[in-house]
Residue frames as a rotation matrix with the C-alpha (Angstrom) as fourth column:
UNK 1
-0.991 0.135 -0.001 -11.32
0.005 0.032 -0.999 -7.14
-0.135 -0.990 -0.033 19.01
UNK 2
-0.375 0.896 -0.239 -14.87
-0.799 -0.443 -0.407 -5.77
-0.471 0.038 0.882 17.68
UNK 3
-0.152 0.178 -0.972 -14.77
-0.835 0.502 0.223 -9.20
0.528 0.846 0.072 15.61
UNK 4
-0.642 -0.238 -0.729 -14.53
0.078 0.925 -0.371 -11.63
0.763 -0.295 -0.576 18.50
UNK 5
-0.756 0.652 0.057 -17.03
-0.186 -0.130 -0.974 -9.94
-0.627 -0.747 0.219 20.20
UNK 6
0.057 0.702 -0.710 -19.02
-0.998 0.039 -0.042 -10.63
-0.002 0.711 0.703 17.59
UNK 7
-0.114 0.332 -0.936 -18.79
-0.228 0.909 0.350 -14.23
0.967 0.254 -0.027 17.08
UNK 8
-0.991 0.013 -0.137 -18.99
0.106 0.705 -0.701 -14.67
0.087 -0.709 -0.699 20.99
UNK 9
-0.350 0.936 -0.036 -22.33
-0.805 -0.320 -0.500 -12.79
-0.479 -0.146 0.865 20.89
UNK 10
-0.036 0.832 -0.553 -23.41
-0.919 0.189 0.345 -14.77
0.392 0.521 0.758 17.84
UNK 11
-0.377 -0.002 -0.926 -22.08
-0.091 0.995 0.035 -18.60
0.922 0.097 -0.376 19.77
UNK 12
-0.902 0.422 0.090 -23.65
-0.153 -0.118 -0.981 -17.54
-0.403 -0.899 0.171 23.23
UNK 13
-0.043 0.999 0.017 -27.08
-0.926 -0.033 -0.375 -17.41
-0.374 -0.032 0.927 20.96
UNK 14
-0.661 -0.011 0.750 -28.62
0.096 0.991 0.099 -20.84
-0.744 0.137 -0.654 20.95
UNK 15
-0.364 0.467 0.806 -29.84
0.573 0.794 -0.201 -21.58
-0.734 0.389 -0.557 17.31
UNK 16
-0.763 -0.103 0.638 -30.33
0.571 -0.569 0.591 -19.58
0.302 0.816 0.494 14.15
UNK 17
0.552 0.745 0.375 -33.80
0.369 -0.622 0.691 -17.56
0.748 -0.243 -0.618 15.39
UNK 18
0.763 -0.152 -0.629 -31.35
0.618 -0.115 0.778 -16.64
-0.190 -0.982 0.006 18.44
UNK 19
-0.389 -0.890 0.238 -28.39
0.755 -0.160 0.635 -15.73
-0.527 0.427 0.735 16.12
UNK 20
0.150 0.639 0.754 -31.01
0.849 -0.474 0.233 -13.39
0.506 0.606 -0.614 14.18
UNK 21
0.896 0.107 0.432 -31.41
-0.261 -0.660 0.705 -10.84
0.361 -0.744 -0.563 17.56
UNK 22
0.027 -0.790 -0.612 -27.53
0.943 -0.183 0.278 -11.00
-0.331 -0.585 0.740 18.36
UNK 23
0.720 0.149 -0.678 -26.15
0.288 -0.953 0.096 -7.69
-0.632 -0.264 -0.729 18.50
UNK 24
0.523 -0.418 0.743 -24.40
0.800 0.540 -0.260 -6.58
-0.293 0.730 0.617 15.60
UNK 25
0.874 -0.163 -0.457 -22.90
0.110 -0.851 0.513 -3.76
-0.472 -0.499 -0.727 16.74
UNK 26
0.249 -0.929 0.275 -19.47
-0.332 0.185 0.925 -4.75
-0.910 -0.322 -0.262 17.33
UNK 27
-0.051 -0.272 0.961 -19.36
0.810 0.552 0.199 -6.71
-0.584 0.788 0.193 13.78
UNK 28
0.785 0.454 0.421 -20.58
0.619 -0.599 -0.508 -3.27
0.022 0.660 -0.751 12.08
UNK 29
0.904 -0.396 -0.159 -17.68
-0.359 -0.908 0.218 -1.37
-0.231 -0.140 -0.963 13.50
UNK 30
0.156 -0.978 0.140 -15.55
0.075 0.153 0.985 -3.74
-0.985 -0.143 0.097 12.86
UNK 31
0.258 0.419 0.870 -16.41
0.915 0.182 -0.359 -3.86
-0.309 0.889 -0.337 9.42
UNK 32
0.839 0.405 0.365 -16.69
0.504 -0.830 -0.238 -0.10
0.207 0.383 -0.900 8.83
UNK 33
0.482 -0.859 0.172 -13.17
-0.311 0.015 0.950 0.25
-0.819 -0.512 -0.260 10.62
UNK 34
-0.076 -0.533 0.843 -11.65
0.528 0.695 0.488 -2.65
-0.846 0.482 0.229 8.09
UNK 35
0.360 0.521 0.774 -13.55
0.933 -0.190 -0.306 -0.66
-0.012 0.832 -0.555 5.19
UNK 36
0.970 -0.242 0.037 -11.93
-0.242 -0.970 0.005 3.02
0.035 -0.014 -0.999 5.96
UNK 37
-0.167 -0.981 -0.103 -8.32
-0.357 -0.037 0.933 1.64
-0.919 0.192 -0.344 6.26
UNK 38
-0.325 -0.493 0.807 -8.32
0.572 0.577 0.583 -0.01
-0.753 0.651 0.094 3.07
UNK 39
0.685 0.492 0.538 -10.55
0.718 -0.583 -0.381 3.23
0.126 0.647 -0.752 1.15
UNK 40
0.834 -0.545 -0.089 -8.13
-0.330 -0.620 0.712 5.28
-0.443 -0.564 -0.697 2.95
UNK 41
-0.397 -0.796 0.457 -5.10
0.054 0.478 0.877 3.06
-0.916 0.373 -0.147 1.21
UNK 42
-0.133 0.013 0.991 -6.49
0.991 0.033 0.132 2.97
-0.031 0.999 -0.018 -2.26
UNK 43
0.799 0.426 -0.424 -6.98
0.572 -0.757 0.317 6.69
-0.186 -0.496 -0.848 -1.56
UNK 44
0.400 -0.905 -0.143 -3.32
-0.245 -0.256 0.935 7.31
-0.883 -0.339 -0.324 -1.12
UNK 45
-0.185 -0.481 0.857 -2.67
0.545 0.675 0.497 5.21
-0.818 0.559 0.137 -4.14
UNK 46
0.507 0.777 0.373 -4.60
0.846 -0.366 -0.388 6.80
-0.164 0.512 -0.843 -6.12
UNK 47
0.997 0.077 0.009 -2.92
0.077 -0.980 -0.184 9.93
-0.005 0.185 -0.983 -5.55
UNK 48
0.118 -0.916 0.385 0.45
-0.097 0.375 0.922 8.35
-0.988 -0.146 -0.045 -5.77
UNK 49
-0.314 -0.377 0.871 0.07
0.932 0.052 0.358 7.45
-0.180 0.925 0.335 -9.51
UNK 50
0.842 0.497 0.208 -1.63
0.533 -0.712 -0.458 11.09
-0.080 0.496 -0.864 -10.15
UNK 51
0.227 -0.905 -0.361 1.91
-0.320 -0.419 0.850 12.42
-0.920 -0.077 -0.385 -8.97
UNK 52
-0.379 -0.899 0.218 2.82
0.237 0.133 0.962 10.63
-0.895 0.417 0.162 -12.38
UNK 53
-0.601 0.079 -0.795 2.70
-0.534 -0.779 0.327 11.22
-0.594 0.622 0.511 -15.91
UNK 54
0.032 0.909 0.416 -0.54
-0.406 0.392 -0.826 10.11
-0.913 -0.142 0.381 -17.40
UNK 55
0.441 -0.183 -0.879 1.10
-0.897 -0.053 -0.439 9.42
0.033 0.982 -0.188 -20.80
UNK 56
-0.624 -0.695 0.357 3.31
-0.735 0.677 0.035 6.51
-0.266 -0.240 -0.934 -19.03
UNK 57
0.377 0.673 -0.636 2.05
-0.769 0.610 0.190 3.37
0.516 0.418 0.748 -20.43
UNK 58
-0.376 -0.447 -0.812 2.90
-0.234 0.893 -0.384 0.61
0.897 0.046 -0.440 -18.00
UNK 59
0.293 0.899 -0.326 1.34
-0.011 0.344 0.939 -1.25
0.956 -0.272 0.111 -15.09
UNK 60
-0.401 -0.906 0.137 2.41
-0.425 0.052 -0.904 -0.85
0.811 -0.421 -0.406 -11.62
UNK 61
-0.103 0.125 -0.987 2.84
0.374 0.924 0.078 -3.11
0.922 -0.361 -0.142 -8.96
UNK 62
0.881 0.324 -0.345 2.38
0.458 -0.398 0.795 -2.90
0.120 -0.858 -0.499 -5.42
UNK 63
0.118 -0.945 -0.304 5.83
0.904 -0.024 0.427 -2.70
-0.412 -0.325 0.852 -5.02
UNK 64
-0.485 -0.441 0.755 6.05
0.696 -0.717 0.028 0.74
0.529 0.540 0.655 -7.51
UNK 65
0.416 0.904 -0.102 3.25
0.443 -0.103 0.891 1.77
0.794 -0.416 -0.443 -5.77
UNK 66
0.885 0.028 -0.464 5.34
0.461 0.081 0.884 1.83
0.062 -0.996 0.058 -2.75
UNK 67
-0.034 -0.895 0.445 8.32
0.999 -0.017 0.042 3.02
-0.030 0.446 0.895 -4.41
UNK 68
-0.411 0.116 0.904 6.53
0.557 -0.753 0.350 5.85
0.721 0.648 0.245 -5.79
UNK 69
0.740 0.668 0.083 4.74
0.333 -0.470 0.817 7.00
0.585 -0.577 -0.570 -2.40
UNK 70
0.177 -0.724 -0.666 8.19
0.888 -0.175 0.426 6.51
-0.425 -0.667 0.612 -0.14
UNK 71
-0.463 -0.845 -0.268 9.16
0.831 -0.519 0.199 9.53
-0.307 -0.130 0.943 -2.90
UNK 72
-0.087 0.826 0.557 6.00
0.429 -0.473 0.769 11.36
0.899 0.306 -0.314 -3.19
UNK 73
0.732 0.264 -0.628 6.73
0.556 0.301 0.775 11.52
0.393 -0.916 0.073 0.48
UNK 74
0.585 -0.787 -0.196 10.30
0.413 0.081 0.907 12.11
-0.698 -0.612 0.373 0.87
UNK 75
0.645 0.630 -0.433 11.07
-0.317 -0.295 -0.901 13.20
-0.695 0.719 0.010 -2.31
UNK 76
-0.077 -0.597 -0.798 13.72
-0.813 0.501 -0.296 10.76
0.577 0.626 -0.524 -3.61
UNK 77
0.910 0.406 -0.086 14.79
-0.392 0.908 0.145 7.45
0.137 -0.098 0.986 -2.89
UNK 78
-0.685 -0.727 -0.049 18.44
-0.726 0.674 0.137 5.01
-0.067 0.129 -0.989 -2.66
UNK 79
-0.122 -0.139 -0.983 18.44
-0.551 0.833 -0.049 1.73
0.825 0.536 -0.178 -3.73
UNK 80
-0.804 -0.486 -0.343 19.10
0.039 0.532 -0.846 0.75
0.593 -0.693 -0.409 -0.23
UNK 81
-0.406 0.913 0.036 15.37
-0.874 -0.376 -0.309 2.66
-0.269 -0.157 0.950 0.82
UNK 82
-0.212 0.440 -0.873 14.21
-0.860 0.340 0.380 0.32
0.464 0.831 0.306 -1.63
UNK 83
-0.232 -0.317 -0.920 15.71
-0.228 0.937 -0.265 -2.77
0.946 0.148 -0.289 0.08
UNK 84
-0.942 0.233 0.242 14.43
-0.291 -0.201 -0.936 -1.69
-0.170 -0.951 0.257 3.69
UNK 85
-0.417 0.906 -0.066 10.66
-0.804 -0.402 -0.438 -0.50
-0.423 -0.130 0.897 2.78
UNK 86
0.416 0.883 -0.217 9.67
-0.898 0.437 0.057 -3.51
0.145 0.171 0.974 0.88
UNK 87
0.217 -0.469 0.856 12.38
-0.731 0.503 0.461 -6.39
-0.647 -0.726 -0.234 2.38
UNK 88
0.934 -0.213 0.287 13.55
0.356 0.615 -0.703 -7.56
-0.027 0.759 0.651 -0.63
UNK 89
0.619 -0.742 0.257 17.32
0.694 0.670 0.262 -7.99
-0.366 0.016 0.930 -1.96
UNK 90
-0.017 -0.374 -0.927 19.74
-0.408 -0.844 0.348 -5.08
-0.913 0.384 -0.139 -3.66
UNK 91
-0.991 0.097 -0.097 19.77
-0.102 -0.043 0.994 -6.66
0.093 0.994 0.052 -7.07
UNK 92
-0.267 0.883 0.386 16.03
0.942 0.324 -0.089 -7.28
-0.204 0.340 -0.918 -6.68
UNK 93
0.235 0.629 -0.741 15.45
0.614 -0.687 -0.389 -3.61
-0.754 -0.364 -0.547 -5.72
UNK 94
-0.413 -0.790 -0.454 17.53
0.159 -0.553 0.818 -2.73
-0.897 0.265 0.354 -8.48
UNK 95
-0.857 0.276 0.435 15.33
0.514 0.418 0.749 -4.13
0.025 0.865 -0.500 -11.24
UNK 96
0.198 0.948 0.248 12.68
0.970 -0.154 -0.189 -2.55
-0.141 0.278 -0.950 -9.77
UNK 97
0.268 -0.171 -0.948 14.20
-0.026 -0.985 0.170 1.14
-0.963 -0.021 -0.269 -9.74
UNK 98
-0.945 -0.312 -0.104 15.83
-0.135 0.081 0.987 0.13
-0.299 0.947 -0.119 -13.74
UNK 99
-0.415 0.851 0.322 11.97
0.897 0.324 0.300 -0.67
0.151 0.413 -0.898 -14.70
UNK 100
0.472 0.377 -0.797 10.87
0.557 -0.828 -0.062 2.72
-0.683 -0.415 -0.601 -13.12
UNK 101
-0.375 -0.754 -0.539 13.73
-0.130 -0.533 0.836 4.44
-0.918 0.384 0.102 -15.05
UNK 102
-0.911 -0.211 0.355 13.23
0.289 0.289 0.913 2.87
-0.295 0.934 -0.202 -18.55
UNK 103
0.134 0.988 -0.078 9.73
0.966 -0.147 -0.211 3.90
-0.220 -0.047 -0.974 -18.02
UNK 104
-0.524 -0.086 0.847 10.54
0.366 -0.921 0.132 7.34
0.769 0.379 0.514 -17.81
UNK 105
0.625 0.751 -0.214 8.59
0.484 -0.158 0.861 7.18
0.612 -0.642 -0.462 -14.47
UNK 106
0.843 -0.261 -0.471 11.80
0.526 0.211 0.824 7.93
-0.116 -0.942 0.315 -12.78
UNK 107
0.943 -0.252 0.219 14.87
-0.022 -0.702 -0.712 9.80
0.333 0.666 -0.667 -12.82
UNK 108
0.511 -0.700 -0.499 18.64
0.753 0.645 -0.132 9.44
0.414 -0.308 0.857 -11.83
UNK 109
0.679 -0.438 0.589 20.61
-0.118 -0.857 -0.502 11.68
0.724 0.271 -0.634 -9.72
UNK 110
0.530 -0.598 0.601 24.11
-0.690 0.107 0.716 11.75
-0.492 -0.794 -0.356 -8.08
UNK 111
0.158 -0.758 -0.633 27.19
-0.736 0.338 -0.587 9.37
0.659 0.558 -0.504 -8.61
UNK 112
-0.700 -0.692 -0.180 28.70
-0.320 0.528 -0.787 6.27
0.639 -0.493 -0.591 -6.85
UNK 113
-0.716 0.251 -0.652 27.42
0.666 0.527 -0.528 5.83
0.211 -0.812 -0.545 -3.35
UNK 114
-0.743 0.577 -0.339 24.94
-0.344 -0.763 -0.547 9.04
-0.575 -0.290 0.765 -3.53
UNK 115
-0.796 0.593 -0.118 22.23
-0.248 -0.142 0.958 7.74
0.552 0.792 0.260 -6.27
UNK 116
-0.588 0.800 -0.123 18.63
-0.326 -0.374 -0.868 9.17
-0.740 -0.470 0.480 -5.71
UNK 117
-0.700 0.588 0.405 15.66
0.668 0.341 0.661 8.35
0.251 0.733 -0.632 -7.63
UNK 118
-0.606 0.596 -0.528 13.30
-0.139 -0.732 -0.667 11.02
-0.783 -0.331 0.526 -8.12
UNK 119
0.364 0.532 0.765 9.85
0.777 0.280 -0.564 11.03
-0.514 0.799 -0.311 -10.43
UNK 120
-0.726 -0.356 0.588 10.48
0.684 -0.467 0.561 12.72
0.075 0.809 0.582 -13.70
């Protein structure tokens, strides 16, 4: 909203000395808005991988990223979580919860139709 007031301000001024003295409110907040949700997300992240162990050598994606917050959150996980939160397939989500595991980032717990994932 704070962005389209901005560009009508800046196409209401006729000509680039006119565009100079628009009001640049609205563009600042929107900015500064856009700029706290996304400091505010790397924020979270941030304290999502601190939850793991700093010895883990391996690189994570958004997707672990998201893995790892749903159970930083909640404190486990299903396979089926997996296949909701980031809209991807059951074997897809599987690979990514077996990559967590072999990492050692993760842990298994339960049998059958109960398995949890929890960090290690």
């Amino acid at each position: 909203m704070a962005l389209l007031k901005y560009y009508e301000e800046l196409n209401q001024a006729l000509g680039y000395p006119a565009q100079r003295k628009a009001d640049l409110t609205d563009w600042i907040h929107f900015f500064v808005e856009g700029f706290l949700v996304n400091v505010e997300k790397l924020a979270n992240e941030v304290l999502v991988l601190a939850s793991v162990d700093q010895n883990i050598k391996i690189d994570f994606t958004q997707e672990d990223i998201t893995i790892l917050d749903y159970i930083t959150s909640f404190g486990s996980v299903s396979s089926s979580e997996v296949v909701e939160m980031l809209n991807i397939n059951e074997r897809t989500a599987q690979r990514r919860i077996k990559r967590l595991v072999e990492n050692k980032v993760l842990k298994r717990k339960g049998e059958a139709r109960n398995i949890r994932y929890e960090l290690i």
